[in-house]
N, C-alpha and C positions, 0 to 999 in steps of 0.2 A: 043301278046306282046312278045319282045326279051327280051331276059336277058341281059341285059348292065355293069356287074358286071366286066365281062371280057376284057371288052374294052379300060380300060385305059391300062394295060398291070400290074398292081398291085393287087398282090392277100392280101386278109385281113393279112396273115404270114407275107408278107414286111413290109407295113405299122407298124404292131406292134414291129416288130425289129427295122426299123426305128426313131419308138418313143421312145423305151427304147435305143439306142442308142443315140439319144439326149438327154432323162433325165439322162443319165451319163455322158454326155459330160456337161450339167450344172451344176449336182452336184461338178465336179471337179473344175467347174472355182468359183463356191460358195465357196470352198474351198481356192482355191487357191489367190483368190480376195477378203477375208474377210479383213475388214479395221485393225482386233484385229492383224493379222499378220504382214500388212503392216505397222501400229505404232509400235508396238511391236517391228521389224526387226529395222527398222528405232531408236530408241530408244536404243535398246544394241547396237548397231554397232556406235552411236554418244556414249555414255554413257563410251564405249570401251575406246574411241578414248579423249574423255576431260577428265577420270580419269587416261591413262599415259600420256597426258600432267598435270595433281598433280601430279602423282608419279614423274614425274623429271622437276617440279617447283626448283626454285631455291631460295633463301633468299631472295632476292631484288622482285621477282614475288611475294612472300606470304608478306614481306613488304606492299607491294603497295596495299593488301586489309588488313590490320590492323593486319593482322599476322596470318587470315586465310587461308586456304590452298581451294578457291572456286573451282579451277578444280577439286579436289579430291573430295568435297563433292556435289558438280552437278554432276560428272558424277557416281558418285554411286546411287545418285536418279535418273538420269537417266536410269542409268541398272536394279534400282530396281521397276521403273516401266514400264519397257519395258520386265524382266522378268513375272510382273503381268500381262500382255497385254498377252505373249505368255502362261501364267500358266492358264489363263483362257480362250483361245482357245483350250488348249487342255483338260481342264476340262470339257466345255462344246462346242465340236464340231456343227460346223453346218448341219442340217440335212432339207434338201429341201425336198420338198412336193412331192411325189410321185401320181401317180396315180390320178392324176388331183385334190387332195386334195388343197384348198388355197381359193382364191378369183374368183367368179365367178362361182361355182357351185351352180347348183340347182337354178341358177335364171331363167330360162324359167318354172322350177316347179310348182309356185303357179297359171300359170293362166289356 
């Protein structure tokens, strides 16, 4: 019998760089792709954007909701929970499963 190890032209050293080169190319887009930063971004940057249109409402704009100033106080909640979105991504980052930890191990094990 030959040894066929050598045949594909991959020796076990690639493959394992290969693999942790892809578990960091997924941990990054885990990151990067998490829904808390895409609301969160989304959220300050509206939040930004309808609390200086409040700050330069004018009489007749805060008239027209009963003498509320609502740009000013939507986009402060806005910001404040767009700031919670990004306070709590970075409080609790996300950390992907390494090392084939998750779903799917150990199921050929029991039999």
């Amino acid at each position: 019998m030959s040894d066929h190890s050598g045949s594909s032209g991959y020796s076990e050293r690639d493959v394992q760089r290969e693999v942790t080169e892809l578990q960091g190319r997924s941990a990054t887009a885990a990151r990067l792709f998490d829904i808390r930063r895409i609301i969160g971004g989304l959220f300050v940057l509206y939040g930004v954007i309808v609390t200086l249109a409040g700050i330069t409402a004018s009489d007749a704009e805060i008239d027209k909701s009963e003498g509320i100033n609502i740009n000013l106080w939507t986009g402060l909640g806005m910001l404040g929970l767009g700031v919670f979105f990004l306070g709590w991504l970075w409080l609790r980052p996300v950390v992907p499963a390494v090392g084939g930890e998750g779903l799917g191990e150990g199921e050929g094990d029991a039999e």
